[in-house]
C-alpha positions in Angstrom: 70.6 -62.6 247.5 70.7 -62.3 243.7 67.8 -61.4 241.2 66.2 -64.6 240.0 66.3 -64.4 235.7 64.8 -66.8 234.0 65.9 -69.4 231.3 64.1 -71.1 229.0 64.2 -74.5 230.7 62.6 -72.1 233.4 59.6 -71.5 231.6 56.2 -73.6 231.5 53.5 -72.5 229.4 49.7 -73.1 230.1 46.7 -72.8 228.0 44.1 -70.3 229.3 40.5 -70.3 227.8 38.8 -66.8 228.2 34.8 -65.9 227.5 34.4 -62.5 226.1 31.0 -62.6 226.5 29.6 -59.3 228.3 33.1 -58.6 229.6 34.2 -54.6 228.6 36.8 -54.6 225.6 39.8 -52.6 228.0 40.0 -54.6 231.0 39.7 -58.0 229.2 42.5 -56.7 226.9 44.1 -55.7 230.1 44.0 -59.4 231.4 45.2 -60.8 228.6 48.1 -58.7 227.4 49.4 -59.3 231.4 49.2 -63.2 230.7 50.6 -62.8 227.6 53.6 -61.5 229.3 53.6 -63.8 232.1 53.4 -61.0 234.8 51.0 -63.5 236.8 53.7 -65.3 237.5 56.1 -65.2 240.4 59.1 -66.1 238.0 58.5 -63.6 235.4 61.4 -61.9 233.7 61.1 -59.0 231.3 62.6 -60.3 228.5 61.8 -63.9 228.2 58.5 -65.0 226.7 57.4 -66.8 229.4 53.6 -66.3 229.4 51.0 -68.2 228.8 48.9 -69.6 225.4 45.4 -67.6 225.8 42.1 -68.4 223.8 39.6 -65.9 223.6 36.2 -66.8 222.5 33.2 -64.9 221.9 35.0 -61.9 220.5 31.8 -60.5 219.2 30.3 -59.7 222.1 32.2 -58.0 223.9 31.2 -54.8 225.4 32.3 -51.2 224.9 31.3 -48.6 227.3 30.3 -44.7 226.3 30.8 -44.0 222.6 33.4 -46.0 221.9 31.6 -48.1 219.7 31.3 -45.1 217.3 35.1 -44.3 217.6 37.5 -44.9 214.4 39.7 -47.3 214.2 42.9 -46.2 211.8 45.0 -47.6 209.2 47.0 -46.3 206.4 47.2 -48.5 203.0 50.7 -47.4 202.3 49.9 -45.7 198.9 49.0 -41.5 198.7 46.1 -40.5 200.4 45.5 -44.2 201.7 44.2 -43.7 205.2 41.3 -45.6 205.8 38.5 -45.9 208.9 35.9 -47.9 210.3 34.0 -47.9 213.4 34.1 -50.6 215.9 30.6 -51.0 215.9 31.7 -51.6 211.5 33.9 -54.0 212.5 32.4 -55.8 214.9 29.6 -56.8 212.8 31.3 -57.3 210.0 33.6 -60.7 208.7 35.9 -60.1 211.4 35.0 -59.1 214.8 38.3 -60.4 216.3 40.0 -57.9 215.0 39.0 -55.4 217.7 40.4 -57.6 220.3 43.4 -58.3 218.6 43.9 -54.3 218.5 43.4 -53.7 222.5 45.6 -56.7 223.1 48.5 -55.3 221.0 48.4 -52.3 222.0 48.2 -53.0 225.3 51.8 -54.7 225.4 55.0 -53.0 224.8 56.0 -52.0 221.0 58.9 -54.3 220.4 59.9 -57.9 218.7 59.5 -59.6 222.4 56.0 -58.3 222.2 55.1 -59.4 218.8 56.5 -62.8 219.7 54.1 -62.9 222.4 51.1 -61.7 220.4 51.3 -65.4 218.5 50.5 -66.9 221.5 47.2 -65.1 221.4 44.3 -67.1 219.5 40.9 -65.4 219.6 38.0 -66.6 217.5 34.6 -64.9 217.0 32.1 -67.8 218.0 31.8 -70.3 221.3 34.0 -73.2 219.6 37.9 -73.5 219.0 39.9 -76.2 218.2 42.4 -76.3 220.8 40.6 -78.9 223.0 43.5 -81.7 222.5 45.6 -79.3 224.8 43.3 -79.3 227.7 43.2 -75.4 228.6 42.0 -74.5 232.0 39.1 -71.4 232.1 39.9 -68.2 233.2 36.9 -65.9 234.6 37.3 -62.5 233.8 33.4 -61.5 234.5 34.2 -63.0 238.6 37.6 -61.3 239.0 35.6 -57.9 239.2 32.2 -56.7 238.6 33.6 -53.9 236.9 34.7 -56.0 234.1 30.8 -56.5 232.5 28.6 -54.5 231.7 24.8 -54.7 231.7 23.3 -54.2 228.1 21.2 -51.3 227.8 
């Protein structure tokens, strides 16, 4: 027998549709990251991007357990002194609430250029609509996989 590697005639790429809606922020970025990467698949192959397109929609509400929503999120201007922080709960409400998903999806796959090849297959938008209907993606359901995966407002 000898270890199946994928080529890019190999590959076939889907479009996935996933509702963030009540679904907690680590295991949806969980979900996603691993269909970024194509790990769902029986023919994945560590370095090929071979996963799949994935739309998430309703990026501001999803859910954070414990304090989280209270925890910093980093970034350094590049000048002196140039650190800045918000909260999630900051940015969430604020122009854009996508932005915490982006973060949990990125840093949920590994830290090279494969990885940020794979991150612009990722499109998340803050609202219900997007305007990839013309590619027919099928829905994935996070909130049925587990029952961990939402959380009940409180």
């Amino acid at each position: 027998m000898k270890t199946f590697s994928a080529t890019p005639a190999d590959i076939d790429k889907k479009w996935v549709v996933v509702d963030a809606e009540g679904v907690v922020l680590g295991r949806l970025a969980s979900i996603v990251a691993s269909r970024l990467r194509g790990k769902h698949k029986p023919s994945f192959t560590p370095h090929m991007d071979m996963g799949d397109n994935v739309i998430v929609i309703n990026a501001d509400k999803v859910q954070l357990t414990g304090k989280k929503r209270q925890e910093n999120f980093y970034w350094h201007t590049g000048h002196p002194g140039g650190i800045k922080a918000r909260t999630k709960e900051q940015i969430l409400e604020g122009a854009h609430p996508e932005r915490v998903v982006f973060q949990a999806v990125k840093r949920m796959l590994p830290g090279n250029r494969l990885a940020k090849q794979q991150l612009t297959n990722l499109r998340i938008y803050a609202g219900a609509e997007h305007p990839h209907e013309a590619q027919s993606p099928e829905t994935l359901d996070v909130k049925g996989m587990n029952s961990k995966n939402t959380r009940m407002a409180k």
